[in-house]
C-alpha positions as CSV (number, residue, x, y, z in Angstrom):
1,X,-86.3,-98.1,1.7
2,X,-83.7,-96.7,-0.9
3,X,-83.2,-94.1,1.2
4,X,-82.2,-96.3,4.3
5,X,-79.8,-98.4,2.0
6,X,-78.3,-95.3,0.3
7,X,-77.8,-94.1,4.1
8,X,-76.4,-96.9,5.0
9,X,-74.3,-97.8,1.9
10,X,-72.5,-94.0,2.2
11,X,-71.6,-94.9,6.5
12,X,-70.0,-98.2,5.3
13,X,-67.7,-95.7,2.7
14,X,-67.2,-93.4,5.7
15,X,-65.9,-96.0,8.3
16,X,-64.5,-98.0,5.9
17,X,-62.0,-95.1,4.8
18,X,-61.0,-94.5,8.6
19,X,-57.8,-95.6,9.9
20,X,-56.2,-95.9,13.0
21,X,-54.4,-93.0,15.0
22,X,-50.5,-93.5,13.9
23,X,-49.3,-93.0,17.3
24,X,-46.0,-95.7,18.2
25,X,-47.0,-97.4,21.4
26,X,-44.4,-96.6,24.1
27,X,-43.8,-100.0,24.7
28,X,-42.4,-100.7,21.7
29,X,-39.0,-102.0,21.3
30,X,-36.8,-99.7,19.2
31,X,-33.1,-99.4,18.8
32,X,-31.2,-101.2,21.8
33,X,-28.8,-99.5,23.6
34,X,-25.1,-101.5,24.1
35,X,-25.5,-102.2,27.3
36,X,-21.6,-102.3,29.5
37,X,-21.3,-103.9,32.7
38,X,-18.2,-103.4,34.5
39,X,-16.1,-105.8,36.6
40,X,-12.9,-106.3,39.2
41,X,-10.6,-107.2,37.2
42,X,-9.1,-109.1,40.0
43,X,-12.0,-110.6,40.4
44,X,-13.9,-111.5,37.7
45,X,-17.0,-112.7,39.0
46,X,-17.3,-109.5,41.2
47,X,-19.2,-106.4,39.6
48,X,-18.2,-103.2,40.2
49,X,-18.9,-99.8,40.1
50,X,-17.1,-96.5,38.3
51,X,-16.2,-93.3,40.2
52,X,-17.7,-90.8,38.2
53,X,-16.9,-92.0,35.1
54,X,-17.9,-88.9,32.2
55,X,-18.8,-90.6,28.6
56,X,-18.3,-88.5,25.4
57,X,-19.8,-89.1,22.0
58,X,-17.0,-88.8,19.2
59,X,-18.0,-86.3,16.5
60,X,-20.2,-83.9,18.7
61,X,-19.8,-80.6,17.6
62,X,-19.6,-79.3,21.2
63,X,-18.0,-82.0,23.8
64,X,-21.5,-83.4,25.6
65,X,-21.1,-86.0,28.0
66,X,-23.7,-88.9,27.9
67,X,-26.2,-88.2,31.0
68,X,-26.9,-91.1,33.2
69,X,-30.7,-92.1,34.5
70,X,-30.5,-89.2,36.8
71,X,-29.6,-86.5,33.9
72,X,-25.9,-86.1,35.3
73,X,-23.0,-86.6,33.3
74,X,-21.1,-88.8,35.6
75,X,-21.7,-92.4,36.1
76,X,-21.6,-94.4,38.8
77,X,-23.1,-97.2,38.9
78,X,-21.7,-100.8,37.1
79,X,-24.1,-100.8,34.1
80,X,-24.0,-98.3,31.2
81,X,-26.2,-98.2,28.1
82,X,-24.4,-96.4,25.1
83,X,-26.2,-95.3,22.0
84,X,-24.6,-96.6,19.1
85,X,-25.2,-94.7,15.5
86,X,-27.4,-96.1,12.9
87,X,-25.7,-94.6,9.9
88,X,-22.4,-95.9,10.1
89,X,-20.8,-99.5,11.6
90,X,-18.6,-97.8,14.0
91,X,-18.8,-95.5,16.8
92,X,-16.0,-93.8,19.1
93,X,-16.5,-93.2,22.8
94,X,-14.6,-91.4,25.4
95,X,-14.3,-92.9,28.7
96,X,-12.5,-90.4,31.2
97,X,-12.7,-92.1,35.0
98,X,-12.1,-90.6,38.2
99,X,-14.2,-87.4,36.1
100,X,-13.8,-84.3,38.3
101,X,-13.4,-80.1,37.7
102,X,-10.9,-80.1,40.4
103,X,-7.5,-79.8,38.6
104,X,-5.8,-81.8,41.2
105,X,-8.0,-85.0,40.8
106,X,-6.2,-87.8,38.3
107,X,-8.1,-88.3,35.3
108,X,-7.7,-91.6,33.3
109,X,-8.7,-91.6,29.9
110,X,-9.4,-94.3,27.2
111,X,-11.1,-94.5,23.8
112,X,-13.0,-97.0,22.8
113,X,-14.3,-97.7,19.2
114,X,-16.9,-100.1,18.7
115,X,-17.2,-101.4,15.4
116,X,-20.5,-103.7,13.8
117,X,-22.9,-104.3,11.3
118,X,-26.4,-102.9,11.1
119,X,-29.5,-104.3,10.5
120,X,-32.5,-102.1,9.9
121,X,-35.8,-103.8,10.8
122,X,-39.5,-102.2,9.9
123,X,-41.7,-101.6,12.8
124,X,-44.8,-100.2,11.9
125,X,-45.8,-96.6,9.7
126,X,-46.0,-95.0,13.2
127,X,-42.9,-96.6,14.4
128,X,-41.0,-96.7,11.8
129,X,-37.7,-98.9,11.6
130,X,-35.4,-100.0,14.7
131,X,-31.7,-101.3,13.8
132,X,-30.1,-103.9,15.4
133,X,-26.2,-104.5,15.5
134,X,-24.0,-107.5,15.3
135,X,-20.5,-106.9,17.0
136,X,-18.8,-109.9,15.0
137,X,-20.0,-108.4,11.6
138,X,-16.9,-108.5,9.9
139,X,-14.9,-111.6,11.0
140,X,-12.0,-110.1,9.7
141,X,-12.4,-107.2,12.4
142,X,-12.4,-106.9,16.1
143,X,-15.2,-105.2,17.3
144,X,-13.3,-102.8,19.6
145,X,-10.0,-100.7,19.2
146,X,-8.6,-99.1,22.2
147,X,-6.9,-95.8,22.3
148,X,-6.4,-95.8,18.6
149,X,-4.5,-99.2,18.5
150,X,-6.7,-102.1,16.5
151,X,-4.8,-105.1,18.7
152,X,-5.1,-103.5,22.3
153,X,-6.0,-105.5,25.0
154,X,-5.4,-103.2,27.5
155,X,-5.9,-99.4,27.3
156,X,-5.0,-96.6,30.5
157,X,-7.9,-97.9,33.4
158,X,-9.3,-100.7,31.0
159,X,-7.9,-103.8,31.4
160,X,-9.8,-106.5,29.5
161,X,-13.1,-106.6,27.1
162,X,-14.8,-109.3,26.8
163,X,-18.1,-109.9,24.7
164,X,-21.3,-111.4,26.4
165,X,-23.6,-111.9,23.6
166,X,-22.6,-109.9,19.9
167,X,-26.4,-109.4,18.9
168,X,-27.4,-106.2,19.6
169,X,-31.1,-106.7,19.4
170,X,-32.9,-105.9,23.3
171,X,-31.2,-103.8,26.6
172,X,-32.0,-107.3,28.9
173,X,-29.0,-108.4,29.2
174,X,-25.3,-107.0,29.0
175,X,-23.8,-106.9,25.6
176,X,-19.8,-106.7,27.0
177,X,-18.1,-106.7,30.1
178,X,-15.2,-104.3,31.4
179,X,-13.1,-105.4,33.3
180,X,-10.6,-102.6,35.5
């Protein structure tokens, strides 16, 4: 009988010390994109979609272009989701539209700085953290500065930006519109 107990008393230590697999489910929400849908600006109810418009980071070593759902590197479609960094409350983007090797095509270019505050939120071990991001942050700032100029309202193909909802916490629902 003390054999049984000891038995038993040593598989309650074993199973007890077991933990579970630290693998992060795949449906788990982590960092949102900010997620750009663009517009006539003519008419402002009326989506509308970019001709191959190319996105560059700022600060890449080597010039990569953002690749769209399909891998390419030219969007064109009226939603884009932009990655923005998590270890500093800005990040620079470079929108080049009508995007083409040809020589003779007219490229329009504008760059967009997006500025916010982070908020780093615990997940799980296997997770780990996810940050969120306010665009109003700092009242004292405007969350975007066009082509280098902190009170654009209007860059090269850009006409008007206008922000949908400034928390930055899911990709449901557009964070800011573009209107061109």
């Amino acid at each position: 009988m003390k054999k049984i107990v000891a038995v038993l008393l040593l598989l309650s230590f074993f199973f007890a010390s077991c933990e579970k697999d630290d693998i992060c489910d795949p449906s788990t929400v982590t960092t949102p994109r900010l997620k750009i849908q663009f517009f006539d600006k003519n008419n402002i109810s009326l989506t509308r979609k970019t001709t191959n418009l190319k996105i560059v980071g700022d600060g890449m070593t080597v010039p990569s272009p953002l690749l769209n759902e399909s891998g390419r590197e030219t969007w064109n479609d009226s939603v884009v989701y932009l990655p923005l960094r998590v270890n500093q409350d800005a990040t620079k983007f470079e929108l080049i539209l009508n995007f083409d090797e040809d020589p003779t095509t007219v490229e329009v270019t504008d760059l967009l700085e997006i500025n916010y505050t982070r908020n780093d939120i615990y997940i799980s071990r296997a997770c780990g953290f996810k940050t969120s991001f306010n665009l109003f942050g700092n009242p004292l700032q405007n969350p975007f500065v066009l082509n280098n100029t902190p009170t654009a309202t209007t860059g090269n193909w850009i006409k008007n930006i206008q922000v949908v909802q400034s928390q930055i916490n899911d990709e449901n629902e557009a964070h800011i519109k573009i209107f061109f």
